[in-house]
TORDRENNU-772515 format. One record per atom (N, C-alpha, C, CB): residue number from 1; chain; atom name; y negated, x negated, z. Coordinates in pm, whole numbers. Glycine has a CB too. Example, Ala and Ser with C-alpha at 12.3 -4.5 7.8 and 13.67 -1.06 7.14 Angstrom:
2
[site 1; 'A'; 'N'; [569; -1319; 780]],
[site 1; 'A'; 'CA'; [450; -1230; 780]],
[site 1; 'A'; 'C'; [330; -1320; 780]],
[site 1; 'A'; 'CB'; [447; -1131; 905]],
[site 2; 'A'; 'N'; [225; -1285; 708]],
[site 2; 'A'; 'CA'; [106; -1367; 714]],
[site 2; 'A'; 'C'; [-3; -1290; 787]],
[site 2; 'A'; 'CB'; [60; -1408; 572]],
This chain:
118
[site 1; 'A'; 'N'; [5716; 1145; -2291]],
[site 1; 'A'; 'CA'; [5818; 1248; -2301]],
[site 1; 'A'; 'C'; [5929; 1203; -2395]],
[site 1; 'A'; 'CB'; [5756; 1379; -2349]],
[site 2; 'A'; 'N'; [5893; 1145; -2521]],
[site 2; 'A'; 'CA'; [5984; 1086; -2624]],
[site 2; 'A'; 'C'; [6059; 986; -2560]],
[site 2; 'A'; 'CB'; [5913; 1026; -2744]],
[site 3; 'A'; 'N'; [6022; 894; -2486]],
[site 3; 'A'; 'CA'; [6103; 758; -2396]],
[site 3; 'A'; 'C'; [6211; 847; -2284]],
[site 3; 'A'; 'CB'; [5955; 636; -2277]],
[site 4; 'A'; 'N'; [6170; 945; -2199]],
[site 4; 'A'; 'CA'; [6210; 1001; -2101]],
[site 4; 'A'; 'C'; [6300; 1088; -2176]],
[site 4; 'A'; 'CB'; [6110; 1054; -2013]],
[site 5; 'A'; 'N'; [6360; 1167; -2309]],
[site 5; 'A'; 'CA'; [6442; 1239; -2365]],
[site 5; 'A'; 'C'; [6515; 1132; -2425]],
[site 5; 'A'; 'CB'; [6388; 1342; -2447]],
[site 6; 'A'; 'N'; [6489; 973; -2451]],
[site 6; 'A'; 'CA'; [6556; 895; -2533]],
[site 6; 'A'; 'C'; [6656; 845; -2400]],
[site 6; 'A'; 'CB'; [6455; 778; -2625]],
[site 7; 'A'; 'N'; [6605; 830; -2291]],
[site 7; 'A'; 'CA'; [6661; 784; -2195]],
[site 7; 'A'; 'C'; [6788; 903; -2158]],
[site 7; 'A'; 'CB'; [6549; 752; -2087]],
[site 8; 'A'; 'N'; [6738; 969; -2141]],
[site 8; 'A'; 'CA'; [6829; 1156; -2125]],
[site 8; 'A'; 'C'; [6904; 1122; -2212]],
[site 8; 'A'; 'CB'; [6748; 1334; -2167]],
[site 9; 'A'; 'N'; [6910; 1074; -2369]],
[site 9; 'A'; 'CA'; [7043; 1134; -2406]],
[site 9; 'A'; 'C'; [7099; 1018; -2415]],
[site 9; 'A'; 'CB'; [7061; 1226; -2531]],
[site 10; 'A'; 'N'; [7063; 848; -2402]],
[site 10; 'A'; 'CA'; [7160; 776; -2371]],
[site 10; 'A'; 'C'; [7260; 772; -2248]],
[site 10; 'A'; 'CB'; [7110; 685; -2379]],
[site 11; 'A'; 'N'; [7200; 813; -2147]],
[site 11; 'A'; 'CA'; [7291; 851; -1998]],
[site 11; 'A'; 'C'; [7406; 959; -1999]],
[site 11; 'A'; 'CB'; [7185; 915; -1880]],
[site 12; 'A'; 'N'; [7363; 1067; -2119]],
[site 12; 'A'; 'CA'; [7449; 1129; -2132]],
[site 12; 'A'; 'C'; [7545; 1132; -2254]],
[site 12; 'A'; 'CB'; [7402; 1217; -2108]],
[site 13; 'A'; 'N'; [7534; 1024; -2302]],
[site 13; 'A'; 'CA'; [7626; 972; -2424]],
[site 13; 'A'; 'C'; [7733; 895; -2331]],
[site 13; 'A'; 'CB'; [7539; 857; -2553]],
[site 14; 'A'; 'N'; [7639; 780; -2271]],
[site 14; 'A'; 'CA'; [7751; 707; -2202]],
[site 14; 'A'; 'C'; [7829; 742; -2107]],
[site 14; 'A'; 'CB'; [7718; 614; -2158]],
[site 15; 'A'; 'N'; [7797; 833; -2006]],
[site 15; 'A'; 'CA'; [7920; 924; -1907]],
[site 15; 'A'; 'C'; [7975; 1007; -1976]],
[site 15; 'A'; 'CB'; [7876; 1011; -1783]],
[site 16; 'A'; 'N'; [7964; 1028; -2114]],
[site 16; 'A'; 'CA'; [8037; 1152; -2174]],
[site 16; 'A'; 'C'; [8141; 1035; -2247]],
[site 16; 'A'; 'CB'; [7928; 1280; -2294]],
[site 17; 'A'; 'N'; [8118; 951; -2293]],
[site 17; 'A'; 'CA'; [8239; 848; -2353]],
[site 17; 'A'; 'C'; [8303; 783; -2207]],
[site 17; 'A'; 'CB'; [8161; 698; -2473]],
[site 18; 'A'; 'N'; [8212; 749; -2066]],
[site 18; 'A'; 'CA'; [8305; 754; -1968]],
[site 18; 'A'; 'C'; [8383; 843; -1913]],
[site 18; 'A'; 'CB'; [8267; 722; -1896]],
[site 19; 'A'; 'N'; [8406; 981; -1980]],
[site 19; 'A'; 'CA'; [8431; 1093; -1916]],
[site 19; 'A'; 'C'; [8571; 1106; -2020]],
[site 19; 'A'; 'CB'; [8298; 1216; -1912]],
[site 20; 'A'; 'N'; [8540; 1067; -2143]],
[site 20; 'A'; 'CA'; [8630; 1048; -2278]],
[site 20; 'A'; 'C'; [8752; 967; -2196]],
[site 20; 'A'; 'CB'; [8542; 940; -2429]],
[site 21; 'A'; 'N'; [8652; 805; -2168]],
[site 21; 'A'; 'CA'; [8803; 719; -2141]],
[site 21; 'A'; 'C'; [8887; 771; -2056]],
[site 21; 'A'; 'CB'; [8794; 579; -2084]],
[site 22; 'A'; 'N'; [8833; 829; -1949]],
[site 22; 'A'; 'CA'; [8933; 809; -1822]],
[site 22; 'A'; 'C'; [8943; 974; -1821]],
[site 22; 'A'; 'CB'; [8863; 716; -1653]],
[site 23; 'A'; 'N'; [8996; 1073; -1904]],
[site 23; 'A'; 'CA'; [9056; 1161; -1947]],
[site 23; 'A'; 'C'; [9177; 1236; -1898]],
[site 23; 'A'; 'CB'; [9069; 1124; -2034]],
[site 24; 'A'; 'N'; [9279; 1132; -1913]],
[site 24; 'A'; 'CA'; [9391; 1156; -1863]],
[site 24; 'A'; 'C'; [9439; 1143; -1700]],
[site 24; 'A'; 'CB'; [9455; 1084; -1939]],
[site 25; 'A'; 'N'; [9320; 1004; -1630]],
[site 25; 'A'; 'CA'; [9312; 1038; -1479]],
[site 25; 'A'; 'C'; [9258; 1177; -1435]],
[site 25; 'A'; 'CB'; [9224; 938; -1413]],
[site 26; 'A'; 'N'; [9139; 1198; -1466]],
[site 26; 'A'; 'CA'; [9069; 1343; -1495]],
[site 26; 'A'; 'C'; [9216; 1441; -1467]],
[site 26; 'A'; 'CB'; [8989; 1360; -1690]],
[site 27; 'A'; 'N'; [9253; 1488; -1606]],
[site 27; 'A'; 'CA'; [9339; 1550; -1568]],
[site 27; 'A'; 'C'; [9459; 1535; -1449]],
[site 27; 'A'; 'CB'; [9370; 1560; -1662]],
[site 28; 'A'; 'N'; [9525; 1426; -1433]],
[site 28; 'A'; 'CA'; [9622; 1404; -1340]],
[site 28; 'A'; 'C'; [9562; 1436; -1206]],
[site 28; 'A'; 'CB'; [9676; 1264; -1350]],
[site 29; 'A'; 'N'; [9428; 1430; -1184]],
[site 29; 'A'; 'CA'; [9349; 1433; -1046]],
[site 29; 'A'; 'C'; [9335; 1607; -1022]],
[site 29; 'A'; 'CB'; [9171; 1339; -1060]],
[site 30; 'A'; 'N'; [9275; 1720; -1104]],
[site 30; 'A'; 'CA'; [9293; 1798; -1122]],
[site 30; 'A'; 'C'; [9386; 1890; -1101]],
[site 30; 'A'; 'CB'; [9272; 1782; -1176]],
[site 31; 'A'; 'N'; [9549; 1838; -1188]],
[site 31; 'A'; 'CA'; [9690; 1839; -1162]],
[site 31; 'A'; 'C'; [9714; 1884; -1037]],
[site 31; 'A'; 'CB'; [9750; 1716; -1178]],
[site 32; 'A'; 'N'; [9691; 1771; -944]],
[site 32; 'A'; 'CA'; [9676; 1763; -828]],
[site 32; 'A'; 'C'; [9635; 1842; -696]],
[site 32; 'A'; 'CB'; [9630; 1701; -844]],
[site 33; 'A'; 'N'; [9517; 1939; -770]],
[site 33; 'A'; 'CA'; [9449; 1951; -709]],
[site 33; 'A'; 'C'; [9299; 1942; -636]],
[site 33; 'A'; 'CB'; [9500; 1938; -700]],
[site 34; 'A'; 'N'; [9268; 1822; -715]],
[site 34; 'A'; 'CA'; [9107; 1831; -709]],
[site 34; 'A'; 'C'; [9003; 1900; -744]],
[site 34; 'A'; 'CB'; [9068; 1763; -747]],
[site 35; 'A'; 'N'; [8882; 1926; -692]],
[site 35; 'A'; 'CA'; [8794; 2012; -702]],
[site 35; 'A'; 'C'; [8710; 1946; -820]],
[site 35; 'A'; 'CB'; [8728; 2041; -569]],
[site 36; 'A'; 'N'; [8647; 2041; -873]],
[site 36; 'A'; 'CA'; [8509; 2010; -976]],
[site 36; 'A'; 'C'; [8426; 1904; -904]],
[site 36; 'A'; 'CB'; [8399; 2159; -1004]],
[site 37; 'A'; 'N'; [8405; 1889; -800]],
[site 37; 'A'; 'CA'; [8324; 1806; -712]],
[site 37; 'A'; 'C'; [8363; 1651; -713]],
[site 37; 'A'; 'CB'; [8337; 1863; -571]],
[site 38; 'A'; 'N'; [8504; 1690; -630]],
[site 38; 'A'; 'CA'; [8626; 1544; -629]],
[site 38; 'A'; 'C'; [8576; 1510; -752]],
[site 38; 'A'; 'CB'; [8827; 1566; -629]],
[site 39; 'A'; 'N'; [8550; 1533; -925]],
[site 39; 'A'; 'CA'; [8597; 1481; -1006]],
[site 39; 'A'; 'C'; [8425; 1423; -1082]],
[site 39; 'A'; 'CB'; [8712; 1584; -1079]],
[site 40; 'A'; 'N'; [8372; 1507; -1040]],
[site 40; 'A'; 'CA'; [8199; 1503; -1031]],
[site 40; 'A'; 'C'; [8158; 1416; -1015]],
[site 40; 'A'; 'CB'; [8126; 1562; -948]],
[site 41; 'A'; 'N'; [8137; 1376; -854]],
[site 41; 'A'; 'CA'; [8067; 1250; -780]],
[site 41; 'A'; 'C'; [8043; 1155; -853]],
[site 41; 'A'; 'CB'; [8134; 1190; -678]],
[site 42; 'A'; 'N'; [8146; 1100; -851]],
[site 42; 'A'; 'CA'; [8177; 916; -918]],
[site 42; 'A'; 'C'; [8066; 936; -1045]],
[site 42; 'A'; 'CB'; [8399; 866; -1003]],
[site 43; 'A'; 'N'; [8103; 1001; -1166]],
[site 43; 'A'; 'CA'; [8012; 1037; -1252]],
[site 43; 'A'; 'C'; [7871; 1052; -1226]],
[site 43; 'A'; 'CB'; [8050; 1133; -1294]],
[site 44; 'A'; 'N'; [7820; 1128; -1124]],
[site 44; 'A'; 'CA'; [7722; 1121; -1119]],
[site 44; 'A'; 'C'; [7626; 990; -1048]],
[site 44; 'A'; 'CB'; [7718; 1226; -1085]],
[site 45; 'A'; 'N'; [7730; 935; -1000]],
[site 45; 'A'; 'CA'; [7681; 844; -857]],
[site 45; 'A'; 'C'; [7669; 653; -991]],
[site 45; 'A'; 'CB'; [7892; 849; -656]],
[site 46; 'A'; 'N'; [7784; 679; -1132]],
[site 46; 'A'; 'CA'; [7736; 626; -1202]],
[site 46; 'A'; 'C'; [7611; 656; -1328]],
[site 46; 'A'; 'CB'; [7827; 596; -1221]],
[site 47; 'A'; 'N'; [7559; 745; -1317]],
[site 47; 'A'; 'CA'; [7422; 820; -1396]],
[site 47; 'A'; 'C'; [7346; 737; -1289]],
[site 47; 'A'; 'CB'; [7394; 1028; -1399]],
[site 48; 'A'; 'N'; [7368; 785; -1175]],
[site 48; 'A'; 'CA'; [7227; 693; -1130]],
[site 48; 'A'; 'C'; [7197; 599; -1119]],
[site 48; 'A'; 'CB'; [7183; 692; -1049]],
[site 49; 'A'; 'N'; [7345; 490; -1123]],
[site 49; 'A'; 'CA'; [7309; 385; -1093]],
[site 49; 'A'; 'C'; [7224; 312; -1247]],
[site 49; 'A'; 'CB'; [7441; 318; -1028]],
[site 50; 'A'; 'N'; [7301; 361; -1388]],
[site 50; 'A'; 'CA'; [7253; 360; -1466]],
[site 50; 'A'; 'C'; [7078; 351; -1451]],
[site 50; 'A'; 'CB'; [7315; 448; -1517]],
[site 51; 'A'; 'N'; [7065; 495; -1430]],
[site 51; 'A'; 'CA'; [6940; 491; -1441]],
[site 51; 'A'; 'C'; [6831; 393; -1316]],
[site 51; 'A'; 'CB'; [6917; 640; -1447]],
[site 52; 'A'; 'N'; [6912; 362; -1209]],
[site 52; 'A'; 'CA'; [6844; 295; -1122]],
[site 52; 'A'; 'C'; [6819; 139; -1205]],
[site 52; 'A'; 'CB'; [6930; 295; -976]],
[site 53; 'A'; 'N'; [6936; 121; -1276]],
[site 53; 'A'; 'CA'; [6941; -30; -1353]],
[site 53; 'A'; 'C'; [6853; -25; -1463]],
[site 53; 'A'; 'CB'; [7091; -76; -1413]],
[site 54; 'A'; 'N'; [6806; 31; -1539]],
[site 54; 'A'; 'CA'; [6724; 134; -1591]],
[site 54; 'A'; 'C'; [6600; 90; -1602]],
[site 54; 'A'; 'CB'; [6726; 250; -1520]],
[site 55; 'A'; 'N'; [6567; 146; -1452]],
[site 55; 'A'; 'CA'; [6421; 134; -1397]],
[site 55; 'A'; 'C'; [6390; -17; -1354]],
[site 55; 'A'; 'CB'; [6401; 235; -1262]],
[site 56; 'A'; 'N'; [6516; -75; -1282]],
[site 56; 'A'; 'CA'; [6445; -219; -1253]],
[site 56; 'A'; 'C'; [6438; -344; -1358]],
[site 56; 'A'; 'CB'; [6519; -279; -1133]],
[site 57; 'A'; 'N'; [6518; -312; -1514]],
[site 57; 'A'; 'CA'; [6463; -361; -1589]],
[site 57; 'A'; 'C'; [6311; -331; -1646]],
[site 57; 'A'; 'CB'; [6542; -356; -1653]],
[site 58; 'A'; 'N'; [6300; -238; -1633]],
[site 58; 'A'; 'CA'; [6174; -176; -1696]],
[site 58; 'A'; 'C'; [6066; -236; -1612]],
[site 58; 'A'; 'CB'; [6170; -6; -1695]],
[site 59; 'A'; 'N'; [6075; -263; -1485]],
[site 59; 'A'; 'CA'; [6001; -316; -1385]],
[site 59; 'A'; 'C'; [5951; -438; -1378]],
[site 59; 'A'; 'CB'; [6054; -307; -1295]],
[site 60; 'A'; 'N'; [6059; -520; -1432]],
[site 60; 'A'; 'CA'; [6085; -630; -1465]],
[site 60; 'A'; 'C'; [5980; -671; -1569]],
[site 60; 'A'; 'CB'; [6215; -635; -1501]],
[site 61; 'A'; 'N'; [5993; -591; -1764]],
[site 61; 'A'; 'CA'; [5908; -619; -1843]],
[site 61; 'A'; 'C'; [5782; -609; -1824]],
[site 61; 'A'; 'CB'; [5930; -572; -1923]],
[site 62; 'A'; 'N'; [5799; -498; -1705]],
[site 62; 'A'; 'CA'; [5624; -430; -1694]],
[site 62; 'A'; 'C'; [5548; -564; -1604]],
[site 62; 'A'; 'CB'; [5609; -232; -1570]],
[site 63; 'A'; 'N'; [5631; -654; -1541]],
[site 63; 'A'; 'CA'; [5542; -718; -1462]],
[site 63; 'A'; 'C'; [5491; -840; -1521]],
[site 63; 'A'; 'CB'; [5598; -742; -1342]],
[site 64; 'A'; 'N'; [5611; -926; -1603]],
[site 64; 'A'; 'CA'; [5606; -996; -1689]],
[site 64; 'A'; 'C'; [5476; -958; -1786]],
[site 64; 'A'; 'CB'; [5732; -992; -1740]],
[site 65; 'A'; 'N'; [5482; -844; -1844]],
[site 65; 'A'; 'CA'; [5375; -801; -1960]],
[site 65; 'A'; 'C'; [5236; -729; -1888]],
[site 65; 'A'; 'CB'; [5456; -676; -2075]],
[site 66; 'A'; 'N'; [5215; -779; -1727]],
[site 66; 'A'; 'CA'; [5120; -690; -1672]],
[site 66; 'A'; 'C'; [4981; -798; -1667]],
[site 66; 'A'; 'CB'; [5177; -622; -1510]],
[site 67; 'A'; 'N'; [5031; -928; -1693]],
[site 67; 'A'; 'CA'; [4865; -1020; -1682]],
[site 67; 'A'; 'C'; [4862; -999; -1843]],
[site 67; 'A'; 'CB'; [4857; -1240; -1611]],
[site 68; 'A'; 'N'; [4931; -1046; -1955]],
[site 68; 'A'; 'CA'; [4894; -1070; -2077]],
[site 68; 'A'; 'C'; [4809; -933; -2190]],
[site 68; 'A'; 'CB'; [5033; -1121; -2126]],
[site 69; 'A'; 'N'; [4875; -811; -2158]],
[site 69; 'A'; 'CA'; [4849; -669; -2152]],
[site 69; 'A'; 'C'; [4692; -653; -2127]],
[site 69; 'A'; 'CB'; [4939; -599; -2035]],
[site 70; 'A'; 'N'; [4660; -715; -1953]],
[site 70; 'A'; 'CA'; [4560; -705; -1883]],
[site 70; 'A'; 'C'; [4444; -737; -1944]],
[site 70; 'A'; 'CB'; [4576; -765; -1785]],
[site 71; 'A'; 'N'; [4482; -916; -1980]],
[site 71; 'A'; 'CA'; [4382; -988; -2066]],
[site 71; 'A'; 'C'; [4369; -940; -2194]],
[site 71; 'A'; 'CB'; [4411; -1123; -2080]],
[site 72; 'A'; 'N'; [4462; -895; -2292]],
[site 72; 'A'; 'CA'; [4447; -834; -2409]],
[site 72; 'A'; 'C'; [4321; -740; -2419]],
[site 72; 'A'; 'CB'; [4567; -766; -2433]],
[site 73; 'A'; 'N'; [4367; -659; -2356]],
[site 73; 'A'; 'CA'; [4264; -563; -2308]],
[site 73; 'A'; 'C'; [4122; -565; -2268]],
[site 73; 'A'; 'CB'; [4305; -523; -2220]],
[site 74; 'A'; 'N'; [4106; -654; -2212]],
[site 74; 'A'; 'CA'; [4010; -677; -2127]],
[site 74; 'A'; 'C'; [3869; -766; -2267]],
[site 74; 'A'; 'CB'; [4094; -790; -1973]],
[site 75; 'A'; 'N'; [4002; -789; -2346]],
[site 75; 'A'; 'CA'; [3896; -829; -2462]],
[site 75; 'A'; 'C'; [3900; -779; -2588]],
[site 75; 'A'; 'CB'; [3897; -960; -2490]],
[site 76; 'A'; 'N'; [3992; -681; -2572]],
[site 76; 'A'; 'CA'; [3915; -564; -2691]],
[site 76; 'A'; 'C'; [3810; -475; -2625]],
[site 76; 'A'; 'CB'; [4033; -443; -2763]],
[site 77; 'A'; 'N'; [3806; -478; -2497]],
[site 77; 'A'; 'CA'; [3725; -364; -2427]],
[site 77; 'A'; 'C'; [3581; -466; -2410]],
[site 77; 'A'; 'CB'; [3810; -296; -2253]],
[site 78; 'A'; 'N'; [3588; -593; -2393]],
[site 78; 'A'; 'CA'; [3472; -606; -2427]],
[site 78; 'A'; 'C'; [3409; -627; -2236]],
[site 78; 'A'; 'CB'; [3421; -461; -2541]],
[site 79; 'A'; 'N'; [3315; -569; -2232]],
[site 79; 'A'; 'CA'; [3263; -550; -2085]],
[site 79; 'A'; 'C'; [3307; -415; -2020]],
[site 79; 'A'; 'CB'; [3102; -556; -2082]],
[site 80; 'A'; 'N'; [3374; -325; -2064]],
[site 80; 'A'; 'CA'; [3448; -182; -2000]],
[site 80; 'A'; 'C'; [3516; -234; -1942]],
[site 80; 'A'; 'CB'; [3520; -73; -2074]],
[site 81; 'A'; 'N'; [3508; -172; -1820]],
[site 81; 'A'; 'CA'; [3650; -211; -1741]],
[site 81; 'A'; 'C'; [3780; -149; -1766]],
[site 81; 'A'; 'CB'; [3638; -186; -1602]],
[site 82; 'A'; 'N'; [3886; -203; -1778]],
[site 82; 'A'; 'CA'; [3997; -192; -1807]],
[site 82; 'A'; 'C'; [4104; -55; -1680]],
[site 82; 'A'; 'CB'; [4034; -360; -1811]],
[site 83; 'A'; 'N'; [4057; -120; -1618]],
[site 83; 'A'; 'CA'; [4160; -40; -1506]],
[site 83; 'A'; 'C'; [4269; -57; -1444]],
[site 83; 'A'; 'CB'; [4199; 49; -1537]],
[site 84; 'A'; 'N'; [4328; -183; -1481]],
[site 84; 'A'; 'CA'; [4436; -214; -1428]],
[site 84; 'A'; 'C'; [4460; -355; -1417]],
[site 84; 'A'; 'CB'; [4527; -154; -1489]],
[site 85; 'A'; 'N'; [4549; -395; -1297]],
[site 85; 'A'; 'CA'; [4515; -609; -1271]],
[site 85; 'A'; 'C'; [4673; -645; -1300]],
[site 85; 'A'; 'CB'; [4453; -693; -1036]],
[site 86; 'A'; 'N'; [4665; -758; -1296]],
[site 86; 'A'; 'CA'; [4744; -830; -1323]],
[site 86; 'A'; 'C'; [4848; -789; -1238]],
[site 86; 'A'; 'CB'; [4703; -947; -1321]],
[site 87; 'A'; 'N'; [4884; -704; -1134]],
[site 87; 'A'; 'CA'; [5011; -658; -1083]],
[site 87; 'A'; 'C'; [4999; -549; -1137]],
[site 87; 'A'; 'CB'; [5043; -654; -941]],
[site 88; 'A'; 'N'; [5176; -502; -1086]],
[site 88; 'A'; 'CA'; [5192; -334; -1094]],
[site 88; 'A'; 'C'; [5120; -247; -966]],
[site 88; 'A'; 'CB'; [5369; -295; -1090]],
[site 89; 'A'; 'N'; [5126; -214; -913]],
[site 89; 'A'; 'CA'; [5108; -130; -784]],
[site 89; 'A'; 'C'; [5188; -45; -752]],
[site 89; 'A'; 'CB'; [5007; -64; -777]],
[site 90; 'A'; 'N'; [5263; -22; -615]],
[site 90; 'A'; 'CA'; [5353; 18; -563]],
[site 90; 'A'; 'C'; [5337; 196; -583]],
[site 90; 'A'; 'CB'; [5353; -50; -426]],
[site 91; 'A'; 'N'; [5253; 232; -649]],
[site 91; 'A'; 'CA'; [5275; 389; -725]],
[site 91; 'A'; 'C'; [5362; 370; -829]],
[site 91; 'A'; 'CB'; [5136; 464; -795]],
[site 92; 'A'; 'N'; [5347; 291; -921]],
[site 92; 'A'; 'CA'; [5387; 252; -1028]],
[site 92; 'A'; 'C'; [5566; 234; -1018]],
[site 92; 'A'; 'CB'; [5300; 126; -1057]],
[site 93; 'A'; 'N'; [5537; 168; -943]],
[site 93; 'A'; 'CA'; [5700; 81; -930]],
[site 93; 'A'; 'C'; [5755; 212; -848]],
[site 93; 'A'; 'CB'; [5712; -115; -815]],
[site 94; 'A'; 'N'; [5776; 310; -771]],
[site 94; 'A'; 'CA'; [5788; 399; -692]],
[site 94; 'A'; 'C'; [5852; 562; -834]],
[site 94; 'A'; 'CB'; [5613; 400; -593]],
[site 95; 'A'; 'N'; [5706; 570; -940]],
[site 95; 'A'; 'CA'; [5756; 641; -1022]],
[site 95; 'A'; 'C'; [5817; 643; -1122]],
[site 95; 'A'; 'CB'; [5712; 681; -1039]],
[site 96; 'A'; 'N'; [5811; 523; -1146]],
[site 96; 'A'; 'CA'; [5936; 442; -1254]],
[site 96; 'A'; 'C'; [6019; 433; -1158]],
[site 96; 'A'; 'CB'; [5910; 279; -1334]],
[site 97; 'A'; 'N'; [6073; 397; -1070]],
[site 97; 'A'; 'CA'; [6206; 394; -978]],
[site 97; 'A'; 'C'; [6257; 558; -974]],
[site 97; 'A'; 'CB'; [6165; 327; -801]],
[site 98; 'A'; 'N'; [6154; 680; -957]],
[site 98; 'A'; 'CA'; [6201; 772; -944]],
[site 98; 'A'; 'C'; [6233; 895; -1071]],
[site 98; 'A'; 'CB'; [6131; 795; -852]],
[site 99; 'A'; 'N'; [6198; 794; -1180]],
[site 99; 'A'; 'CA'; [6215; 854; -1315]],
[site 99; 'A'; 'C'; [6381; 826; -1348]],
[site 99; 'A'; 'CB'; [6102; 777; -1434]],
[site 100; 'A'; 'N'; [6362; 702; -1305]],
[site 100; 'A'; 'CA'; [6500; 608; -1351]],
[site 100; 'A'; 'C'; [6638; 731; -1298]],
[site 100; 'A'; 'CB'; [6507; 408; -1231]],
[site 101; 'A'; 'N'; [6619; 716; -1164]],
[site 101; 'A'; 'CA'; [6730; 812; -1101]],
[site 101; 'A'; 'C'; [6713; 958; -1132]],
[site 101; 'A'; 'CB'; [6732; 803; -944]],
[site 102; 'A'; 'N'; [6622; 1015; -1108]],
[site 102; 'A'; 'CA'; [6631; 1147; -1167]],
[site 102; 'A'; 'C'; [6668; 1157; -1359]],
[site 102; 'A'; 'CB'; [6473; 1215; -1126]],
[site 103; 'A'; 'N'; [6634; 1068; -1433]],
[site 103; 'A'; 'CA'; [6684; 1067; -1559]],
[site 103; 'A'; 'C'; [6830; 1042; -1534]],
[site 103; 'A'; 'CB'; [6615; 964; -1651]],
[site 104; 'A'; 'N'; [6894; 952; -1427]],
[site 104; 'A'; 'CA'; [7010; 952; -1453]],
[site 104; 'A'; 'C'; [7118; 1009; -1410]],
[site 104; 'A'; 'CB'; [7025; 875; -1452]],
[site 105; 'A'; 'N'; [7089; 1120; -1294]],
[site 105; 'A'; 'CA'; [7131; 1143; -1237]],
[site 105; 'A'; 'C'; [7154; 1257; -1278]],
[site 105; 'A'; 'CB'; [7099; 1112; -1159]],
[site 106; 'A'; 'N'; [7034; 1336; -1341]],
[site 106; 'A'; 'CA'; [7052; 1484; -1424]],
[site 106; 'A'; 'C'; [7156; 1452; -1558]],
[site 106; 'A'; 'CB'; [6876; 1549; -1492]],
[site 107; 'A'; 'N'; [7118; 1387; -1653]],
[site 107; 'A'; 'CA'; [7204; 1302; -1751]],
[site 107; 'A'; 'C'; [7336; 1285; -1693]],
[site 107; 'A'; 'CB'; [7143; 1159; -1782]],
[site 108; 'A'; 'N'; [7372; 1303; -1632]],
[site 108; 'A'; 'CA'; [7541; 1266; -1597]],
[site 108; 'A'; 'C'; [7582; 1373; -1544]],
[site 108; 'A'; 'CB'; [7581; 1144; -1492]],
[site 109; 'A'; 'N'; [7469; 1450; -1443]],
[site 109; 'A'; 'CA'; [7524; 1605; -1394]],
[site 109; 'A'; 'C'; [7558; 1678; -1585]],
[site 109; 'A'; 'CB'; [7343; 1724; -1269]],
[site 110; 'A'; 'N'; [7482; 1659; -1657]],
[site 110; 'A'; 'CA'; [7455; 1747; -1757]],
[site 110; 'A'; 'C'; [7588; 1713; -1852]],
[site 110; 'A'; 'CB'; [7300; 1723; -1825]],
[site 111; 'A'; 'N'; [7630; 1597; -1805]],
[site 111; 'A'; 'CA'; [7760; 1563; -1921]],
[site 111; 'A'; 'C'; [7865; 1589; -1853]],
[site 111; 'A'; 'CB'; [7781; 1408; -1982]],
[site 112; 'A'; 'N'; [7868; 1583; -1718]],
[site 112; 'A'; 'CA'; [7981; 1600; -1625]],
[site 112; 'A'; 'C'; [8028; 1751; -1661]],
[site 112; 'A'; 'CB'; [7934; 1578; -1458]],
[site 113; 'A'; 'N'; [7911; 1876; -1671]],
[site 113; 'A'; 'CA'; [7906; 2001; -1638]],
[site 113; 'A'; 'C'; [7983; 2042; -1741]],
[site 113; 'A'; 'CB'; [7779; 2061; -1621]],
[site 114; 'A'; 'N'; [7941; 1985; -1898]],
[site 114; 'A'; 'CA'; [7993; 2038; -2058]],
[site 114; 'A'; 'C'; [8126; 2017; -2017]],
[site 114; 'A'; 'CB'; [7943; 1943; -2218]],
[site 115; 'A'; 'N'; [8158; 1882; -1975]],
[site 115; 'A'; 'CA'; [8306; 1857; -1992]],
[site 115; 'A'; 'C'; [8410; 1929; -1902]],
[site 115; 'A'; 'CB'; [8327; 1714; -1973]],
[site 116; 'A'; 'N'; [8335; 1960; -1749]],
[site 116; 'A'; 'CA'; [8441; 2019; -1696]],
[site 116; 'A'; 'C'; [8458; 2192; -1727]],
[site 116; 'A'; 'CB'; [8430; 1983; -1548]],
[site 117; 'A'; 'N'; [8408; 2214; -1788]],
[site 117; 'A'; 'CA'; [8373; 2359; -1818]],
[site 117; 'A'; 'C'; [8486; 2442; -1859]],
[site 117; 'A'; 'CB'; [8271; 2368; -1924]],
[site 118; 'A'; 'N'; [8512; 2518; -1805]],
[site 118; 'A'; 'CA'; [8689; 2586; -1851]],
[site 118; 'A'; 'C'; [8700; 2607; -1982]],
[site 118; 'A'; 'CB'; [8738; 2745; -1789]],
């Protein structure tokens, strides 16, 4: 829960300082005529990618650190079986992929929402 709220408020630090820079397009688009939506998307469509980039680093360490982890384990435990092999398993990689985007995707709705707020 502590990793998954640390992740939450970096996604929404960084679209809120991307929301900072490009300010004055914001407004001129608005100006214009654009909807809350028009100005939405992009923001959110970068939360996820965030968080999609996110997840496949994380995927990355986890696989790297999934034999050494394994063996660690396997000899503090002694003769208990451990529970887990030297891969990830495609649950794994599936709910970390779907943490990633839903962390980032809410995280950017949530910074998008403060800022456009009348």
């Amino acid at each position: 829960a502590l990793v998954g709220l640390t992740v939450l408020l970096v996604v929404v630090n960084s679209i809120r300082m991307a929301l900072m820079s490009r300010s004055d397009e914001i407004e001129i688009m608005r100006l214009v005529g654009a909807s809350d939506a028009f100005v939405r998307w992009p923001f959110i469509f970068e939360g996820l990618l965030v968080g999609l980039l996110g997840a496949l680093v994380t995927l990355g360490l986890l696989s790297l650190a999934a034999a050494p982890i394994s063996q660690l384990a396997t000899t503090i435990a002694g003769q208990v079986p451990v529970g887990f092999g030297d891969r990830l398993s495609s649950q794994v990689a599936a709910v970390v992929m779907t943490a990633g985007l839903g962390l980032g995707g809410f995280g950017a709705w949530l910074s998008v929402r403060a800022y456009l707020r009348p």
